[in-house]
C-alpha positions as CSV (number, residue, x, y, z in Angstrom):
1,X,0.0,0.0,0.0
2,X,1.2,3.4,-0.8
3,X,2.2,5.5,2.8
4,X,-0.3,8.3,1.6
5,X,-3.3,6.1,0.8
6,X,-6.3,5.7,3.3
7,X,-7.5,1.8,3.0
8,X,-10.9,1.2,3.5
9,X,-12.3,-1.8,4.7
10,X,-16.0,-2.5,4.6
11,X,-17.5,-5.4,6.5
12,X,-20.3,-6.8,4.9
13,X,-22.9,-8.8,6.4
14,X,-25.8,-11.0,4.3
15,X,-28.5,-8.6,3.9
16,X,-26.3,-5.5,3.4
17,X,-27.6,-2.7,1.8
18,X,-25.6,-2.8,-1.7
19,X,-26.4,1.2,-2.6
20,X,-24.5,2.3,0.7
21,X,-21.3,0.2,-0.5
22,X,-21.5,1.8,-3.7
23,X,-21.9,5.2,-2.6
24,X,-18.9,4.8,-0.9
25,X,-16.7,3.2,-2.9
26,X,-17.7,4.5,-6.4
27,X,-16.9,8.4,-4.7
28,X,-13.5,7.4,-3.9
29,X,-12.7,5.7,-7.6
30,X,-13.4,9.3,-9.0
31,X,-11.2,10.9,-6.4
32,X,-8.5,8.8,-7.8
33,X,-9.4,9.1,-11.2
34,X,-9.7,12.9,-10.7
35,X,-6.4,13.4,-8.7
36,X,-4.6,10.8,-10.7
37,X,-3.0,9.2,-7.9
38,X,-4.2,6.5,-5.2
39,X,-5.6,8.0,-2.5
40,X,-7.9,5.6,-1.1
41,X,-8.2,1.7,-1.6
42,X,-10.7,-0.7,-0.4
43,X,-11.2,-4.3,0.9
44,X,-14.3,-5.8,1.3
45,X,-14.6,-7.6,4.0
46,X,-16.7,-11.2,5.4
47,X,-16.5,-12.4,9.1
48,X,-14.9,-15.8,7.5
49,X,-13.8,-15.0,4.0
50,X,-17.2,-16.3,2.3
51,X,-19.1,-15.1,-0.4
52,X,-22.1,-12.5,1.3
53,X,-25.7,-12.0,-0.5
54,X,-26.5,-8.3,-0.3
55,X,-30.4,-7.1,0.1
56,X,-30.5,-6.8,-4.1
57,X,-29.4,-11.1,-4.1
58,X,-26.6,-10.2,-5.5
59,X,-23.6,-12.4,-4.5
60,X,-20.0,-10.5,-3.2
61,X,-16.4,-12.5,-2.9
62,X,-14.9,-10.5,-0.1
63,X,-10.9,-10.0,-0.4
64,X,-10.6,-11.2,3.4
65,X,-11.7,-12.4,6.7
66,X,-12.6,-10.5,8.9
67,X,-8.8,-10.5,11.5
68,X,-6.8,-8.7,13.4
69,X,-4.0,-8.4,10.5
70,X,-6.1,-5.9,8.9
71,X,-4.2,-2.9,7.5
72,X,-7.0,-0.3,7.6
73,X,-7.3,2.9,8.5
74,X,-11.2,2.8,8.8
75,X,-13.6,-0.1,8.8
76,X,-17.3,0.1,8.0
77,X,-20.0,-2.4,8.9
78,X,-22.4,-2.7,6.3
79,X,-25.7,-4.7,7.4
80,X,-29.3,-4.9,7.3
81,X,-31.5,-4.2,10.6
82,X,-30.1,-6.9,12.6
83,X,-27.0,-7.7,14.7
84,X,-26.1,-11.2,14.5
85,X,-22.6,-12.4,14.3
86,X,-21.0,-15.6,13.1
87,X,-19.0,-15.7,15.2
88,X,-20.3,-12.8,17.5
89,X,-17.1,-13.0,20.7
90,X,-14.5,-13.6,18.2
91,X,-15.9,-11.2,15.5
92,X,-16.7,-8.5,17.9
93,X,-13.2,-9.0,20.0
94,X,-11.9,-8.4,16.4
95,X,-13.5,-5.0,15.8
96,X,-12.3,-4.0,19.4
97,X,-8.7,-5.2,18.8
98,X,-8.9,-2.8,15.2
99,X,-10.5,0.2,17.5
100,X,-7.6,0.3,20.0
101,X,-5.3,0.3,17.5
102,X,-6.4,3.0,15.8
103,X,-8.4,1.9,13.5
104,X,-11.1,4.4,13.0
105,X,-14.7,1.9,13.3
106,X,-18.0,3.2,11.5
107,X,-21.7,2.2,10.2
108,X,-24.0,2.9,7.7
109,X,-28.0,2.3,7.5
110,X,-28.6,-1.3,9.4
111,X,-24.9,-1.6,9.9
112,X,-25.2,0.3,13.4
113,X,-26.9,-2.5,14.9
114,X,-23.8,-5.2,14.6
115,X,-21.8,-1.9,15.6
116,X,-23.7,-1.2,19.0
117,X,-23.6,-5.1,19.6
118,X,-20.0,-4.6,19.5
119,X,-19.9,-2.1,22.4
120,X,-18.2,0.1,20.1
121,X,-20.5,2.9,20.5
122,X,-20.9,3.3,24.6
123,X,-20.4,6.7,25.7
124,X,-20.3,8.1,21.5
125,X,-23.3,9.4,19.6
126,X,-24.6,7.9,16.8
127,X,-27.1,8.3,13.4
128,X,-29.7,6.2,13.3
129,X,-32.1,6.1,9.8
130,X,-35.6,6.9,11.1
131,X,-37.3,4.1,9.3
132,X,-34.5,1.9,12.3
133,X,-34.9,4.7,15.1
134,X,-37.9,3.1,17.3
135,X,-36.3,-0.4,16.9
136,X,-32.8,0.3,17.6
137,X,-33.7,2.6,20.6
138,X,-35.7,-0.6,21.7
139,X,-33.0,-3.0,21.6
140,X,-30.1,0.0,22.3
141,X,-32.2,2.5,24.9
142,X,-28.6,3.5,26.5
143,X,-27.1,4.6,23.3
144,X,-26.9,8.1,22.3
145,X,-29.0,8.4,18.7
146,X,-29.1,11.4,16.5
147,X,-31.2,12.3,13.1
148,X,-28.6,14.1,11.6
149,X,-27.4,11.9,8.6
150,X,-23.7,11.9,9.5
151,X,-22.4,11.7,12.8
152,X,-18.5,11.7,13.5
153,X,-17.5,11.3,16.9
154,X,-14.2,10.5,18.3
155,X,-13.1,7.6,16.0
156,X,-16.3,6.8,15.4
157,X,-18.5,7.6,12.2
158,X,-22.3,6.8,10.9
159,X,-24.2,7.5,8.5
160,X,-28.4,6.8,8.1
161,X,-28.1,5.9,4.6
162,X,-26.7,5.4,1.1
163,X,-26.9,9.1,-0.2
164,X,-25.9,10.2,3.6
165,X,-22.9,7.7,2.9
166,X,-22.1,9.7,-0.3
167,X,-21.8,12.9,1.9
168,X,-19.6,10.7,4.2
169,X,-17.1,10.0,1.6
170,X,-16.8,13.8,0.1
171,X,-15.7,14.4,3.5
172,X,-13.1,12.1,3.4
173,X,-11.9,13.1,-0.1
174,X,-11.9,16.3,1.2
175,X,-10.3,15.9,3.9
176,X,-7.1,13.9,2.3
177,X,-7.3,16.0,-1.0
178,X,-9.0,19.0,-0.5
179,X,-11.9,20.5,-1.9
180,X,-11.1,21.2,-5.3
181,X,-11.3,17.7,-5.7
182,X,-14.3,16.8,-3.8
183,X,-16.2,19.3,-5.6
184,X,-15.7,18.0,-8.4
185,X,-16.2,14.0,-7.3
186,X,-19.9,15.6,-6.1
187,X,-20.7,17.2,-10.0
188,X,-19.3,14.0,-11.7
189,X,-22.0,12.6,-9.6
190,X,-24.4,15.5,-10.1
191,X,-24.1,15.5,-6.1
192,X,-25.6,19.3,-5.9
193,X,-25.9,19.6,-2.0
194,X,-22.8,18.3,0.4
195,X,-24.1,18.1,3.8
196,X,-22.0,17.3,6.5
197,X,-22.6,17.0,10.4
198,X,-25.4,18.9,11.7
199,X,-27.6,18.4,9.0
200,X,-31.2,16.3,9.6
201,X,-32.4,13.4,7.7
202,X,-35.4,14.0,5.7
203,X,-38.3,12.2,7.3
204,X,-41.5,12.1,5.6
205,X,-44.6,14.2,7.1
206,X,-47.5,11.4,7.9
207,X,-49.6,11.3,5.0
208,X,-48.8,15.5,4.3
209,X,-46.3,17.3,2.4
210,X,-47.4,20.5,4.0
211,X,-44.7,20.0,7.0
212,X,-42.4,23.2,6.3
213,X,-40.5,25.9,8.3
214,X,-44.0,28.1,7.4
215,X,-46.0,25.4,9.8
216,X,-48.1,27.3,12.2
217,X,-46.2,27.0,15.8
218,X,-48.7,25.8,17.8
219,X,-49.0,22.8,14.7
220,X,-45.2,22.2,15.4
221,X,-45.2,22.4,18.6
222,X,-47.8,19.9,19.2
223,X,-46.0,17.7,16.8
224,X,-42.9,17.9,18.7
225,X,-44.8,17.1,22.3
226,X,-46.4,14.1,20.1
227,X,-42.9,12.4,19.0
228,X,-41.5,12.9,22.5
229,X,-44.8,11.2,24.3
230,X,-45.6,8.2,22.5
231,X,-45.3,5.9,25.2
232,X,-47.3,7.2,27.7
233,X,-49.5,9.3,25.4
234,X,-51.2,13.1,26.3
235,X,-54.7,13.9,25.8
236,X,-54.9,16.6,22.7
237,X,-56.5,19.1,25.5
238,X,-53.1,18.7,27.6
239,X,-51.6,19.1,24.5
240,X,-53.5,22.2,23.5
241,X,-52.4,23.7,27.0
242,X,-49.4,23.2,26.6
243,X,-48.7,25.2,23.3
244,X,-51.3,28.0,24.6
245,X,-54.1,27.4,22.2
246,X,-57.8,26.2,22.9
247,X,-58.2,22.4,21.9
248,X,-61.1,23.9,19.4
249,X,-58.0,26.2,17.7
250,X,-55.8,23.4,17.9
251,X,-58.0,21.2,16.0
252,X,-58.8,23.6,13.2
253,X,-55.3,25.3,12.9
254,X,-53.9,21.4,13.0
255,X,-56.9,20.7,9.6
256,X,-55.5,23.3,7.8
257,X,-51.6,23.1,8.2
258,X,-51.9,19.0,7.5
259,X,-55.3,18.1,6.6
260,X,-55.3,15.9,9.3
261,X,-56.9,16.0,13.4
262,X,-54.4,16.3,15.9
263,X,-55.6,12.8,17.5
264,X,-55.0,11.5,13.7
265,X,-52.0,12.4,13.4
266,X,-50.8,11.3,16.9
267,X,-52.9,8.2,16.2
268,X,-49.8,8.3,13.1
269,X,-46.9,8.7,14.9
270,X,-47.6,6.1,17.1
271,X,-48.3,3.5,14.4
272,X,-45.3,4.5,12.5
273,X,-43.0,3.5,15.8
274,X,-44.9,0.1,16.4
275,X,-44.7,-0.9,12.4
276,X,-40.9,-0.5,13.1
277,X,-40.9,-2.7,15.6
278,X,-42.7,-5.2,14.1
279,X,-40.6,-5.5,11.2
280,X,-37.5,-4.8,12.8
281,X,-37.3,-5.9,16.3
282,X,-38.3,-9.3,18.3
283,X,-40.4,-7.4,20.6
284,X,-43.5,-9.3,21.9
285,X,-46.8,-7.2,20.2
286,X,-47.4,-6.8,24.1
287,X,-44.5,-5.1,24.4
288,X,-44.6,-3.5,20.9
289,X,-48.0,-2.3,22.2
290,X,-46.8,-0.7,25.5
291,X,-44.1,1.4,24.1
292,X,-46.3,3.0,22.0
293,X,-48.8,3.7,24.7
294,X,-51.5,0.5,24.0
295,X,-52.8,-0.9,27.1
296,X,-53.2,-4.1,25.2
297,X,-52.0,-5.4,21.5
298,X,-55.6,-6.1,20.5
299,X,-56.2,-2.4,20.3
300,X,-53.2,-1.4,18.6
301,X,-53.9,-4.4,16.7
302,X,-57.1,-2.9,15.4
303,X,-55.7,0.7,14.9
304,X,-52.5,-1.3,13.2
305,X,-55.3,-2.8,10.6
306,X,-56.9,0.5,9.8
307,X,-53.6,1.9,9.0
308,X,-51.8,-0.8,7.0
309,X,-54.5,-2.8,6.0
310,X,-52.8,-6.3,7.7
311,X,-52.4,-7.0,11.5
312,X,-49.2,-6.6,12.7
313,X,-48.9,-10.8,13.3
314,X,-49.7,-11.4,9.6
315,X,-47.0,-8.8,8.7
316,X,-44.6,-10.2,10.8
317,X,-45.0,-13.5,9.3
318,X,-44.8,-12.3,6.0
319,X,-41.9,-10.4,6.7
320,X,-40.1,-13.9,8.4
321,X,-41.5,-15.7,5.6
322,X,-40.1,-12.9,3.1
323,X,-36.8,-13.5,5.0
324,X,-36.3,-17.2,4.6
325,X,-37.7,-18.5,1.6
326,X,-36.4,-15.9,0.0
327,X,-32.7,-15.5,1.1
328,X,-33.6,-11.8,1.7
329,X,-33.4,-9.5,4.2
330,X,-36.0,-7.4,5.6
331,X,-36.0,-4.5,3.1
332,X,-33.3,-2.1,4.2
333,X,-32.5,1.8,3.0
């Protein structure tokens, strides 16, 4: 390897994701290309050296095992929503070995839940896609989460998805060849905006495109005192007190910013989090149910129907179903 060139390894695990691994390594070809030397190279990586299936069932021949002999100076775990190891003490000893030897350890999309299983990311903040947030926080609640789509902190780095990863890698290339360059990796890719840390994901509004910075306050306020309760729900008239509006102005200013009832939109929310537990987690519906302020899984059951048009069992079963006799994973972002 050449003393100036930053080697890359990406652990892949079945189920990966295969539009993060080429938003990452198709950026750093162009740096290359562009600055006409070799400024990063890449390994892919298995946790025994075998071929990996990603999300798309298309098969990848990693270069190596996953070991402690690894030259990198970065290592990224690429998986779908789920943290299960091979060889989980040896593989995860392995990563720890890499961290404390300077090895710089990162994620991207469903690749932070192997990296939290590690025990990589105690006491450091991470990204979590919102489409994973209510299930990782289920299986992770100590972990410090964050919506921004890149998060870098203290050898640590994640991303919440494939064009986040993109961003992720213009950082690097700026970083190691300044931004002359990088510019002109993002217009090859007609990559118009770079974000970098500090920037939120994108999260659809429920069923409304009307969510903007021109959103009445009390309509945002209430939304934000909705996402923050959904486990131990408010009534919309301790709601409506608590952004100084009558529940009757509530209501109508609520109609008009996103055609929706406040109690149908919090109704929303809270269907959104339990969906992504269903499909994501191994959460009992009991407990699926409580955390998002159900007194019993028939009811959220029922309101789960209305919204999705299956009960969450069926979709469950689909989704395990989808999962083995498929070879698939779980659709992933």
């Amino acid at each position: 390897m050449l003393q100036n060139t930053r080697h890359i390894g990406f652990l892949i695990f079945p189920g990966f994701p295969m539009a993060c691994l080429t938003s990452a390594i198709e950026p750093m070809r162009a740096a290359n290309e562009i600055a006409d030397e070799t400024a990063f190279s890449w390994s892919l990586i298995s946790e025994d050296g075998t071929p990996v299936t990603a999300s798309a069932n298309v098969v990848f021949q990693p270069d190596k095992a996953l070991g402690t002999d690894l030259d990198l100076d970065i290592m990224f775990l690429l998986s779908g929503p789920h943290d299960s190891y091979t060889s989980p003490q040896k593989s995860k000893g392995t990563l720890r070995h890499l961290a404390r030897h300077g090895c710089a350890i990162g994620a991207v999309s469903g690749g932070i839940f192997p990296l939290a299983a590690s025990g990589l990311m105690q006491d450091r903040l991470t990204s979590v896609h919102w489409v994973y947030k209510s299930a990782f926080l289920s299986k992770y609640p100590d972990l410090h989460t964050s919506d921004d789509v890149i998060v870098m902190d203290r050898g640590r780095m994640t991303a919440s998805g494939a064009s986040a990863m993109f961003d992720l890698m213009l950082h690097l290339i700026k970083e190691r060849l300044g931004a002359a360059i990088m510019t002109e990796v993002a217009c090859w890719f007609q990559h118009p905006l770079v974000r970098s840390e500090g920037v939120s994901q994108s999260i659809p509004a429920l069923k409304s495109d009307a969510l903007t910075k021109d959103t009445p306050p009390p309509v945002a306020k209430a939304i934000a005192l909705f996402s923050q309760n959904l486990e131990e729900p408010l009534t919309i008239a301790q709601v409506a007190e608590q952004v100084a509006v009558s529940p009757r102005q509530l209501e109508r200013v609520f109609q008009q910013a996103v055609q929706q009832s406040p109690l149908q939109y919090y109704r929303g929310l809270r269907m959104q989090a339990a969906r992504q537990r269903v499909i994501y987690s191994s959460e009992s519906l009991t407990e699926i149910a409580h955390s998002v302020g159900y007194a019993s899984s028939s009811t959220m059951a029922r309101h789960y129907r209305a919204a999705y048009g299956v009960l969450p069992q069926e979709e469950r079963r689909q989704t395990n179903r989808f999962r083995v006799e498929g070879n698939r994973p779980v659709p992933s972002t």
